[in-house]
C-alpha positions in Angstrom: 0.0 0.0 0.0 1.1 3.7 -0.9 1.3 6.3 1.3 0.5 8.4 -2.2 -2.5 6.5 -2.4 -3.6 7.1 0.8 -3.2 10.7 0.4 -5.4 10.4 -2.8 -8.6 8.9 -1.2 -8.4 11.4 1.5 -8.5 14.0 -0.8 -11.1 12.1 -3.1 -13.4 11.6 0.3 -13.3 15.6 0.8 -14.1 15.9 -3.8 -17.0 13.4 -3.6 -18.3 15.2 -0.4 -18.5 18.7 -1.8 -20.9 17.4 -4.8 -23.9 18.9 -5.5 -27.5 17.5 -3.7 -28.6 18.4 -7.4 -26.0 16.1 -9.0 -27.6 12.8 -10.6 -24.2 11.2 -9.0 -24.6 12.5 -5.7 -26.2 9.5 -4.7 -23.1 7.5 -6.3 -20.3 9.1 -4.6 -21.9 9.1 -1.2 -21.9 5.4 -1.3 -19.1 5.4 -3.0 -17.4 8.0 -0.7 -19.0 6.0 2.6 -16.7 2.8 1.2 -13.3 5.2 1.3 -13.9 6.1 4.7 -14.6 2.8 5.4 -11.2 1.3 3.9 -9.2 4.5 5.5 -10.6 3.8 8.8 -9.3 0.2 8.4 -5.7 1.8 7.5 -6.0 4.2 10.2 -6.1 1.1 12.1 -3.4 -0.6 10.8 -5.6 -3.3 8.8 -3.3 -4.5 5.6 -5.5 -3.3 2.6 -4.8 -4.8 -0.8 -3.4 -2.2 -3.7 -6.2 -3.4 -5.7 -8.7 -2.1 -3.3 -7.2 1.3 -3.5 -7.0 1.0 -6.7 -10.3 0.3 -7.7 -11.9 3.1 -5.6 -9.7 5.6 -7.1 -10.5 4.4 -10.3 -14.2 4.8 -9.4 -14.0 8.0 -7.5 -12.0 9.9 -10.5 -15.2 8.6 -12.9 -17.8 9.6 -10.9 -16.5 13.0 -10.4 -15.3 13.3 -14.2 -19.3 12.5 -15.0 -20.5 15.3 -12.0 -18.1 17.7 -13.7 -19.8 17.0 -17.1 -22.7 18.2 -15.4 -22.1 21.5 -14.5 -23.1 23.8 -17.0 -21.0 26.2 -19.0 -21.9 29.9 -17.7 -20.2 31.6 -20.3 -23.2 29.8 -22.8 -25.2 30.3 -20.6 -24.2 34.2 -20.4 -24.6 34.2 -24.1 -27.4 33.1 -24.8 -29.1 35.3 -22.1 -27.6 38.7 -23.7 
């Protein structure tokens, strides 16, 4: 296990917890953010957790918030096509 990695799914925990309510993945990354706390709690407590674990949720967290990004709408359109 990487330290690196570690690092990341904290960071991706605090990412997938500032998502919109609005956000049609909302629902998806606060499961998928409860199973990241859930695996750094087990780290915390000095459980050996398998790189492919890590792995796997960092995979997931980076797609679910690449697809909540897509959702946010583009204000400068927006602006546009309200002037």
């Amino acid at each position: 296990m990487k330290e690196t990695d570690v690092a990341l799914l904290r960071l991706l925990a605090k990412r997938l917890e500032r998502l919109s309510v609005d956000s049609l993945w909302a629902r998806r990354a606060r499961g998928l953010r409860g199973n990241i706390i859930k695996i750094l709690a087990e780290i915390d407590a000095g459980e050996d957790v398998e790189n492919e674990r890590l792995s796997l949720l960092i995979d997931r967290a980076f797609e679910v918030l690449k697809h909540a990004a897509q959702e946010i709408p583009d204000m400068d359109e927006i602006k546009r096509k309200y002037n």
